[in-house]
DRENKESE-638113 format. One record per residue (C-alpha): x, y, z. Coordinates in steps of 0.2 Angstrom, whole numbers, padded with zeros to 4 digits, always signed. Layout:
<nodes>
XYZ
...
</nodes>
This chain:
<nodes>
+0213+0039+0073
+0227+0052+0069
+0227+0053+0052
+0238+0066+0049
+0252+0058+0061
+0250+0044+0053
+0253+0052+0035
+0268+0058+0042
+0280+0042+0050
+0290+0034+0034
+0285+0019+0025
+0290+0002+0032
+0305-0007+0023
+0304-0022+0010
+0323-0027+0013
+0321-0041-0003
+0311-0044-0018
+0303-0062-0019
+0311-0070-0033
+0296-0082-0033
+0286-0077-0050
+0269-0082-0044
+0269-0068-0028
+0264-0051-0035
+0260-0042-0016
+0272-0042-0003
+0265-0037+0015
+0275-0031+0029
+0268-0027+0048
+0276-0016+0063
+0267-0011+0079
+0270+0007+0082
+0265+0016+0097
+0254+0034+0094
+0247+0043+0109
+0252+0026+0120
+0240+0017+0108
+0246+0003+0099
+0244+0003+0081
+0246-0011+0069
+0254-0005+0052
+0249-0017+0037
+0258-0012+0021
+0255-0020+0006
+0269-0017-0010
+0270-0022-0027
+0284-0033-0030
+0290-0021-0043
+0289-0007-0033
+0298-0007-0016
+0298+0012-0011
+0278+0016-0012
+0265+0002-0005
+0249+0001-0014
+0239+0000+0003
+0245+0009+0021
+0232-0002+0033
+0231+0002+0053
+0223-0004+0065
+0219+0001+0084
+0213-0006+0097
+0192+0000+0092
+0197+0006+0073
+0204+0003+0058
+0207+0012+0041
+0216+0011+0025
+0228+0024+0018
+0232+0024-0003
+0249+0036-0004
+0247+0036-0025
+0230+0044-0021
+0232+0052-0007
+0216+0046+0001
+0209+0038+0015
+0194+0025+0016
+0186+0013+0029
+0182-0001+0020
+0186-0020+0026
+0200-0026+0020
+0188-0039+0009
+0174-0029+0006
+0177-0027-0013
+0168-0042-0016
+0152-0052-0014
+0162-0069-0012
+0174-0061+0001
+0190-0067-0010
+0195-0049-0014
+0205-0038-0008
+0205-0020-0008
+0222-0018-0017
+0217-0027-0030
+0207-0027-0047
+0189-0034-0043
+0185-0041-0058
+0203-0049-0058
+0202-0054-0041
+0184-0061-0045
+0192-0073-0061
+0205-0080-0047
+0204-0096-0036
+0209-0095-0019
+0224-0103-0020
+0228-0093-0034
+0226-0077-0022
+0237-0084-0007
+0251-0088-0018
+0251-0070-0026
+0248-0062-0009
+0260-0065+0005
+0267-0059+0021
+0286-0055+0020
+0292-0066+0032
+0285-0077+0049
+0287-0062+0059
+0276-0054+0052
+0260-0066+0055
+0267-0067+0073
+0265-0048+0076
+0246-0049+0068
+0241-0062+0079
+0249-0056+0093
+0242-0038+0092
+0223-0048+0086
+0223-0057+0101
+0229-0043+0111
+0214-0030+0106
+0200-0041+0105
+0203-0045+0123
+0197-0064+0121
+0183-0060+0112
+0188-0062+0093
+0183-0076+0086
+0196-0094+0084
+0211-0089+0075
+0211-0097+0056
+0228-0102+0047
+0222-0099+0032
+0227-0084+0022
+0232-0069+0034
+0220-0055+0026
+0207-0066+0035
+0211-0063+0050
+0212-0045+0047
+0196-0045+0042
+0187-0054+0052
+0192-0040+0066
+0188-0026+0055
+0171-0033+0055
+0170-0039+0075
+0176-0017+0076
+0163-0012+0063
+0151-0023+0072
+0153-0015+0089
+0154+0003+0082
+0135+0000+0074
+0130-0009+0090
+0137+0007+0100
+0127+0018+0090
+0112+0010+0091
+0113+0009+0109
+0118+0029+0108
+0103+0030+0097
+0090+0020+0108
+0097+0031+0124
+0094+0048+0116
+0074+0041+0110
+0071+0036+0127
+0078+0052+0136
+0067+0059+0123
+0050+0051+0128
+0053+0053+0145
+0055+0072+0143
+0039+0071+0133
+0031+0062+0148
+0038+0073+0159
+0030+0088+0150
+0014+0081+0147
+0000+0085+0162
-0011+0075+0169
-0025+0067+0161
-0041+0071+0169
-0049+0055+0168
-0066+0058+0177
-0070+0072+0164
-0068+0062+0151
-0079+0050+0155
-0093+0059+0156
-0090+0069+0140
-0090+0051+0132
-0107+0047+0141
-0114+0064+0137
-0110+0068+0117
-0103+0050+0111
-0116+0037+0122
-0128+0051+0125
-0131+0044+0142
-0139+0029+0134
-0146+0016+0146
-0151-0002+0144
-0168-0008+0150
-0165-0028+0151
-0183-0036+0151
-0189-0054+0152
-0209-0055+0148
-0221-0068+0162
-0241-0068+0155
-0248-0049+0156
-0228-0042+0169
-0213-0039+0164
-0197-0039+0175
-0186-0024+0171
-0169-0019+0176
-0161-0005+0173
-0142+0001+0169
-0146+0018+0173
-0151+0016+0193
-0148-0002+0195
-0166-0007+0200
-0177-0019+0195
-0195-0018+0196
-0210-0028+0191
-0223-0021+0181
-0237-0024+0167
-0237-0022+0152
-0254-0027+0148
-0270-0019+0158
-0279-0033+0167
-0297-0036+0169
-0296-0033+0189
-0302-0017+0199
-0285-0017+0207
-0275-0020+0191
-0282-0004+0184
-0272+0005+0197
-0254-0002+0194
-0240+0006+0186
-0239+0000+0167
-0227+0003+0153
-0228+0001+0134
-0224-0015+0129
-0207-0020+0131
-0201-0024+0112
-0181-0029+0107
-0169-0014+0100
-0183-0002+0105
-0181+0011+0118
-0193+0012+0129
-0193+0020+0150
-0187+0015+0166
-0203+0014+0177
-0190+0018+0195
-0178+0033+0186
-0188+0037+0173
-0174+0036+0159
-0174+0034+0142
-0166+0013+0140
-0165+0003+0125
-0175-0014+0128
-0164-0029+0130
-0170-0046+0131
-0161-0055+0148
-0159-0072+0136
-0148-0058+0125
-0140-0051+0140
-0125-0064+0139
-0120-0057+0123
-0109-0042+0123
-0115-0026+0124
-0106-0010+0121
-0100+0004+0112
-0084+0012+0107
-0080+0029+0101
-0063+0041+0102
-0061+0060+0109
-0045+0071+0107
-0038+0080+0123
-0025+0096+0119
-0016+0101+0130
-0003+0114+0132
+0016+0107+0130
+0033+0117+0137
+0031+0136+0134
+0023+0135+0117
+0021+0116+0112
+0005+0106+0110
+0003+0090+0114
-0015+0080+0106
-0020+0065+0115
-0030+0052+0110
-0042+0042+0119
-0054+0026+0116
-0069+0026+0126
-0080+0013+0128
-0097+0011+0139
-0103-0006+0142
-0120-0014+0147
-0120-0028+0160
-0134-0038+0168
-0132-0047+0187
-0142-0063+0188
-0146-0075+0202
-0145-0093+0196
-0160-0104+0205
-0164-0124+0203
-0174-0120+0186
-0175-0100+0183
-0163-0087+0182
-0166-0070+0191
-0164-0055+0188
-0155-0046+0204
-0147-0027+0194
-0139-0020+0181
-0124-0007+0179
-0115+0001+0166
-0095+0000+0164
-0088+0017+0156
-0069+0015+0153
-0056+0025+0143
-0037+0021+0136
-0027+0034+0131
-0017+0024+0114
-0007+0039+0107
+0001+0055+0108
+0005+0069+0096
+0017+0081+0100
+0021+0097+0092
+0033+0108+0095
+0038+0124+0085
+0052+0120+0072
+0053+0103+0076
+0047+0086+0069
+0028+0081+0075
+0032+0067+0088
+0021+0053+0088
+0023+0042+0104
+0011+0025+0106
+0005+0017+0119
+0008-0005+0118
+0004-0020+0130
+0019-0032+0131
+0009-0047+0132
+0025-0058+0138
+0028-0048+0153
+0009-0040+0157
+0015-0023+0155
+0010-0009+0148
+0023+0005+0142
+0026+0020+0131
+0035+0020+0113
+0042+0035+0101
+0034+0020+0086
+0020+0012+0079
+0015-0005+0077
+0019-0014+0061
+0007-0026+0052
-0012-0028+0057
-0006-0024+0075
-0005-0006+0068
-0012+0008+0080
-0024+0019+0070
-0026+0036+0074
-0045+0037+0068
-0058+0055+0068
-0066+0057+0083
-0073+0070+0093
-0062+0084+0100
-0064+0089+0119
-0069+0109+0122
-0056+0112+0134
-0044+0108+0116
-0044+0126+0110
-0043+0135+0128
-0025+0126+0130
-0020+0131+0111
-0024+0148+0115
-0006+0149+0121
+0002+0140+0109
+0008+0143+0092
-0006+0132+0085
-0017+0146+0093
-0019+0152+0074
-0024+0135+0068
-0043+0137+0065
-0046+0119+0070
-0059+0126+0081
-0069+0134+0066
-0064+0120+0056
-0070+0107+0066
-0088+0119+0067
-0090+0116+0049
-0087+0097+0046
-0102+0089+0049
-0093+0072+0054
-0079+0069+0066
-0062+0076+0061
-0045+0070+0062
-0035+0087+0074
-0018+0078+0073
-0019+0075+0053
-0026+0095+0053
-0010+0100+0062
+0000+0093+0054
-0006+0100+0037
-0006+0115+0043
+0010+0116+0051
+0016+0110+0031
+0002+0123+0026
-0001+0137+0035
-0011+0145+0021
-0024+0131+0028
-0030+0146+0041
-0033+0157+0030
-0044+0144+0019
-0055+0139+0033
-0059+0156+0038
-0062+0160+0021
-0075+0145+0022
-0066+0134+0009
-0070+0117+0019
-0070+0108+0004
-0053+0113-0002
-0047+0111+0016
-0052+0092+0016
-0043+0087+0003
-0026+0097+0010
-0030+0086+0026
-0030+0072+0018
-0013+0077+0010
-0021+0080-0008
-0010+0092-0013
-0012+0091-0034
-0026+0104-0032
-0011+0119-0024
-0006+0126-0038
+0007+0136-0031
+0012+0132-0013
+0019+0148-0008
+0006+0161-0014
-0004+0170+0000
-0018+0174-0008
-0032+0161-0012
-0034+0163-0031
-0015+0164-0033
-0014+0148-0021
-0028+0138-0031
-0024+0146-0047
-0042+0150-0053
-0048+0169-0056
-0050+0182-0044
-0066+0187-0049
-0071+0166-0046
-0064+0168-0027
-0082+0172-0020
-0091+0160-0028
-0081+0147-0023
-0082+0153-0006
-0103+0151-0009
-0101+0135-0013
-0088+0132+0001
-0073+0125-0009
-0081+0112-0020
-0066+0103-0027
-0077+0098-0042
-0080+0116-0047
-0061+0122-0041
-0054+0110-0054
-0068+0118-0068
-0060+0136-0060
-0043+0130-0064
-0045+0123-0080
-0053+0139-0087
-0037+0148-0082
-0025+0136-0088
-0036+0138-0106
-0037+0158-0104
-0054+0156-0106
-0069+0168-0097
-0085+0156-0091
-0101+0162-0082
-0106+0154-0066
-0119+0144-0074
-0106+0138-0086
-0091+0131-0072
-0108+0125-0062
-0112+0113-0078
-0096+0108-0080
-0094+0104-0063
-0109+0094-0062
-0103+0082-0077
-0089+0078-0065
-0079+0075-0083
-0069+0090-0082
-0053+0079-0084
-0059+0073-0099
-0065+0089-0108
-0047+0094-0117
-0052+0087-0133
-0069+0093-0133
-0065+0112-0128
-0052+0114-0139
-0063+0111-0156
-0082+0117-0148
-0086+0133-0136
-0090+0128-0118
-0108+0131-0120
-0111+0121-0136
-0102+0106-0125
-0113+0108-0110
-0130+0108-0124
-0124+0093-0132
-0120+0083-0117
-0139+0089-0111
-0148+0084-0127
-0136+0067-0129
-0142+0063-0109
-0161+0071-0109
-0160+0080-0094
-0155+0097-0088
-0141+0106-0077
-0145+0109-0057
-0161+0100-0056
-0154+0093-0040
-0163+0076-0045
-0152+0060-0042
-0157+0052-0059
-0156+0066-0070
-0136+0070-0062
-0133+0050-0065
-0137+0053-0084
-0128+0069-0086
-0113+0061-0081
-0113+0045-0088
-0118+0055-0104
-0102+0066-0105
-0091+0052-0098
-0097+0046-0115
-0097+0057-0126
-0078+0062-0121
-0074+0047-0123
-0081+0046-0142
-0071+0062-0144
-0056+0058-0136
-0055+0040-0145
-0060+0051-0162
-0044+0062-0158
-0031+0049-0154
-0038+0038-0170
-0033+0052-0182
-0050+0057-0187
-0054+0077-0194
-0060+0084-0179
-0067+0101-0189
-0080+0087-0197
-0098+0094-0188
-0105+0078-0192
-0091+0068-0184
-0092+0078-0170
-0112+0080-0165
-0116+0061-0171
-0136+0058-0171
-0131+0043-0161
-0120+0047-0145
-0121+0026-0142
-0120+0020-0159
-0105+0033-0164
-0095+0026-0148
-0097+0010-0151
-0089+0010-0166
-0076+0019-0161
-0072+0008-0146
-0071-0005-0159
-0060+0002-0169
-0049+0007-0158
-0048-0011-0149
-0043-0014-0167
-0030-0004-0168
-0024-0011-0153
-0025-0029-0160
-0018-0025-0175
-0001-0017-0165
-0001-0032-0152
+0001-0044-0168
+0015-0036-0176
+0024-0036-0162
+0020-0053-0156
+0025-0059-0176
+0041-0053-0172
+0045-0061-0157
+0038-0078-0160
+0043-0078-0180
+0047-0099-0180
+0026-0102-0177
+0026-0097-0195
+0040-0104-0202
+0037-0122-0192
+0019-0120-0199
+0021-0133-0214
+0030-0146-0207
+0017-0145-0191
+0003-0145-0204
+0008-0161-0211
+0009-0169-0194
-0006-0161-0186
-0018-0159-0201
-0034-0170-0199
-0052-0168-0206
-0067-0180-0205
-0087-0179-0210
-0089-0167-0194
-0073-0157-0187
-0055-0153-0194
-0041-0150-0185
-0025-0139-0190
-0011-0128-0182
-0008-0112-0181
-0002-0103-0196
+0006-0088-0186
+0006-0078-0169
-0006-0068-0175
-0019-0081-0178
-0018-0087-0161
-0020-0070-0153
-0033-0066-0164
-0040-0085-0155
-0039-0080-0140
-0049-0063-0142
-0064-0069-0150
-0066-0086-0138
-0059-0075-0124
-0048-0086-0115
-0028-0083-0112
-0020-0095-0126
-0017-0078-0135
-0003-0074-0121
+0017-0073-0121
+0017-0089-0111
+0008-0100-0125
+0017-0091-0141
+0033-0093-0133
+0029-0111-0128
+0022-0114-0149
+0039-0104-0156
+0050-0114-0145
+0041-0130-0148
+0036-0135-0132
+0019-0136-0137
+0009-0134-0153
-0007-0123-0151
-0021-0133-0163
-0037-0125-0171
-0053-0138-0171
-0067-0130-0182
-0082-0139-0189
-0082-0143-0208
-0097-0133-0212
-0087-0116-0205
-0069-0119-0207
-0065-0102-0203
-0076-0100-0187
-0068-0103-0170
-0074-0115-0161
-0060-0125-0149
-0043-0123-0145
-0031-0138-0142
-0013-0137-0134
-0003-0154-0138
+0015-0161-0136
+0024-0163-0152
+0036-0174-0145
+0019-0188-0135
+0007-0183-0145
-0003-0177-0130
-0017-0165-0126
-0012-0156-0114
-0028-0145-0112
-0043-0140-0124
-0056-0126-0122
-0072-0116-0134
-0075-0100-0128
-0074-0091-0112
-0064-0105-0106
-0080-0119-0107
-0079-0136-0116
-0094-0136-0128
-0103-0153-0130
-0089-0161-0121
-0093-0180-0123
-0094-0179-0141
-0077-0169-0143
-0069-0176-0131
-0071-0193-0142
-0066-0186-0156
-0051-0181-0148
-0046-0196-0141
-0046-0206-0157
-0038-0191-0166
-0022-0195-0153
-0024-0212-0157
-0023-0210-0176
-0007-0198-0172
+0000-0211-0162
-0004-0229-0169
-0012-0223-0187
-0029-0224-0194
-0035-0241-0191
-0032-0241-0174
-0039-0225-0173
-0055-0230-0180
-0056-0247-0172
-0055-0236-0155
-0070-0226-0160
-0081-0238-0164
-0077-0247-0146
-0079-0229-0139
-0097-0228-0149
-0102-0246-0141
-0097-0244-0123
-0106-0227-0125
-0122-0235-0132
-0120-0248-0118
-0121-0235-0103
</nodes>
């Protein structure tokens, strides 16, 4: 759309002003001719102002816009987008607009004459081509819009068309550029380092024989197991005894097979692993590609009359290539999947994942040698994936390195450095250890001492000593080996502000050693266990002293005889604390439990020879309730239900201790209901007997005393009957 000639043609006329007071907007239309296009010119006046409109709206054939001549500026709203409820407009006040009924809008908003809704429906119908939608003869903004939207519509279904195009030329460039997969190789890497060539020996036992057959040559022999008491029998081929899940030896091949019996050989056999392929991509790209393998054992059986015999077996080795990482230099790492359209049969290639449990996972697996002899010309070729994979013991996750360190090129330098440990956690995008991201040198990168660089190298980038590392420069302190070595092994190092700031790091580390009883770097599982629990304890104890306001230069206060008793009590207190701040604030949201508290007293109150009953006196009370019977009546939900008077929380305690809690009652004020009643952690103490008590206690609220007690002693009698 030419804006700028379309800034420049004159105003359309309004050749009279509406004398109707009701209409505030005037509207008048042309159809002008830019370029040979036809444009449709909307202008929208104020009735007291006949020489500016308010709104300049054109529309073309595939676009619209609006045009504001007191502003100056142009927009491509719809002409009703301004509001939720579509009654807007966009020259007009929205919260105004919003207050307004629709007649109220199509009286105040007109078109100048007939004419004009002619040359709208005209040019509408004209543009769409047949395809708008029915023509409504309602207010004429709603026609307007609904073609604005038909144009937006097809604008956002272009683009995603465009879009979709330019993926899929894309991902068949990436296939393009992708080699062959070399399918035969891969299979027997699988068999060799993820199977190990494993075979199954399926056996089925008859007196002193056994029948085996093999997966590895496909045989079957018979054979014994047992020596027989025969001359000739001494000179037959034996085996060891054929025994389930046990590996034993193929008397034909010779190969090593696990023993499986044939009544197991229907159920399924197999195993599954992944391998990594690299392969060179374009001049300088790498492209990762990820296989599933799996080998199966199958046994072939001949059915007779009465038996079933054993005729083979053979193994299945199969492989599905299910992903592909690409990367190129300077450019977004490409992940492309490969899916089963189970509707048509197919199977094709996508640029995205899965969504849901269908998600395909890219797990570690093992990483095929010819990898690093393609990355050798690539610009990964610095990548030290090789080295890194050398000094993981377990299987890796390549694409997840790369990607790390195409983010993290410092990453080589940390492998060859023999940081692993560091490197695993940057892999696993653990990145709160990087203290600065740009650095180039390793003590700078990690921020811990130079000086603390080789023995961290020693202990090949143990994150639990890294973070002692860092927190003795963030504290500009100076600690021996042995010391960060302690610390680390207390794996409490998050904990230890408190503790450092008012003791030296070595009186810490012989504190938490004579606290737990055992000593640093034993290596010995239960002796690590206790040193760790110990000063996750005795932190604790000193962070809890801290927050509670206690003097932290008090020796005794902070070496206690006691580690357990000392935190005991602290974690009491401060649980009391926290009870004491969650009552005043509850009393002040739910004040009307206290100030109902009489009049529900006189109503509720009841008392015999063995329990009493009574409300609430405040929110407090019923929290304090619900912590020492542990059970919820303490939450929002029932002090809002009690202060609104929904419901009445009640207190039933034995007469001999009043003040002990014992059951909680929920009632209706307005039926005098129980609604629910529980003791503590939610149980119903001798049920039978207070549910009785209950139950004439409603009755006496209900109908009064007498026939409160007449309904107990019928309750005592059907009792004794049973």
């Amino acid at each position: 759309m030419k804006k700028k000639t379309i800034e420049k043609i004159p105003f359309l006329t309004l050749p009279e002003a509406h004398r109707d007071e009701a209409v505030k907007y005037v509207a008048v239309t042309e159809i002008k001719k830019i370029a040979e296009e036809p444009h449709l010119f909307i202008e929208v006046y104020r009735k007291e102002n006949r020489n500016i409109p308010a709104v300049r709206i054109v529309l073309t054939n595939r676009d619209f816009a609006n045009f504001f001549p007191a502003e100056g500026i142009w927009n491509r709203k719809r002409i009703m987008e301004n509001t939720w409820n579509r009654r807007g407009m966009i020259w007009l006040d929205e919260e105004d607009s919003r207050r307004k009924t629709d007649g109220e809008l199509t009286a105040e908003n007109i078109l100048h004459s007939g004419a004009d809704q002619k040359k709208i429906r005209r040019f509408i119908k004209t543009a769409a081509a047949g395809n708008h939608r029915e023509w409504k003869d309602g207010p004429w903004w709603e026609n307007i819009d609904n073609r604005e939207e038909e144009i937006a519509g097809e604008e956002y279904s272009l683009r995603n068309r465009r879009r979709q195009e330019r993926r899929m030329a894309a991902l068949k460039e990436r296939q393009e550029n992708t080699g062959e997969l070399p399918e035969e190789r891969i299979l027997e890497y699988a068999d060799t380092v993820i199977f190990h060539d494993r075979h199954a020996l399926f056996y089925r036992r008859h007196g002193a024989r056994v029948t085996v057959a093999c997966s590895g040559c496909g045989g079957v022999t018979d054979v014994r197991w047992k020596p027989g008491q025969s001359f000739e029998s001494q000179h037959e081929k034996r085996i060891a005894e054929p025994v389930a899940n046990h590996y034993g030896i193929c008397p034909l091949c010779g190969e090593t097979g696990l023993f499986i019996p044939q009544g197991h050989a229907g159920r399924m056999k197999r195993a599954a692993g992944c391998i990594f392929l690299g392969q060179k991509y374009k001049e300088t790209g790498f492209v990762l590609r990820y296989i599933q393998v799996e080998k199966e054992w199958k046994l072939k059986e001949f059915c007779l009359e009465k038996d079933t015999v054993m005729t083979g077996a053979y193994e299945e080795l199969s492989g599905t290539e299910t992903a592909r990482i690409c990367f190129e230099s300077g450019k977004k790492v490409q992940k492309d999947y490969h899916k089963h359209d189970p509707y048509s049969g197919r199977n094709f290639w996508d640029d995205c994942n899965l969504s849901g449990l269908s998600n395909i996972t890219i797990k570690p697996g093992k990483i095929m040698p010819e990898t690093f002899k393609e990355m050798e010309d690539t610009f990964l070729r610095y990548s030290a994936l090789k080295e890194y994979q050398a000094e993981e013991k377990e299987d890796i996750n390549p694409a997840d390195y790369l990607e790390r360190y195409i983010q993290t090129p410092q990453i080589e330098m940390l492998v060859k450095l023999g940081l692993t440990g560091v490197v695993r956690e940057l892999v696993k995008c653990r990145y709160g250890i990087v203290r600065d991201a740009d650095a180039k040198r390793p003590e700078c990168f990690l921020g811990i001492r130079k000086e603390h660089v080789k023995y961290l190298i020693r202990e090949k980038g143990n994150t639990d000593i890294l973070k002692v590392m860092q927190m003795e420069k963030h504290m500009d302190q100076h600690w021996t080996a042995a010391q960060i070595s302690a610390l680390a092994e207390t794996k409490a190092i998050d904990k230890t502000g408190t503790a450092l700031e008012h003791m030296g790091v070595q009186k810490f580390l012989n504190r938490v050693a004579g606290y737990a009883g055992y000593e640093y770097g034993t290596g010995c599982s239960t002796a690590v266990s206790g040193i760790q629990n110990t000063a996750g304890r005795y932190t604790d104890y000193l962070n809890m002293r801290s927050a509670l306001g206690y003097d932290m230069t008090n020796t005794v206060g902070l070496f206690p005889r006691n580690l357990y008793a000392a935190h005991a009590k602290m974690v009491e207190e401060s649980s009391r604390k926290e009870a004491d701040a969650r009552i005043r604030e509850a009393s002040g949201r739910y004040p009307l439990i206290r100030k109902h508290y009489r009049r529900y007293r006189k109503q509720f109150y009841f008392a015999d020879g063995a329990f009493l009953i009574r409300p609430a006196k405040d929110a407090g009370e019923i929290i304090m309730e619900g912590r020492l019977l542990h059970h919820c009546v303490g939450g929002d939900g029932y002090l809002s239900s009690h202060n609104g008077g929904r419901s009445v929380i009640l207190f039933l305690r034995t007469v001999d201790e009043p003040d002990t809690p014992y059951i909680t009652v929920e009632i209706s004020p307005e039926t005098k209901d129980i609604r629910q009643w529980y003791g503590a952690h939610d149980r119903k103490p001798d049920r039978e007997r207070v549910q009785r008590w209950l139950d004439a206690y409603v009755v006496r609220l209900k109908c009064g005393p007498e026939a409160a007690e007449q309904a107990a002693v019928e309750q005592t009698l059907i009792m004794a009957a049973m």
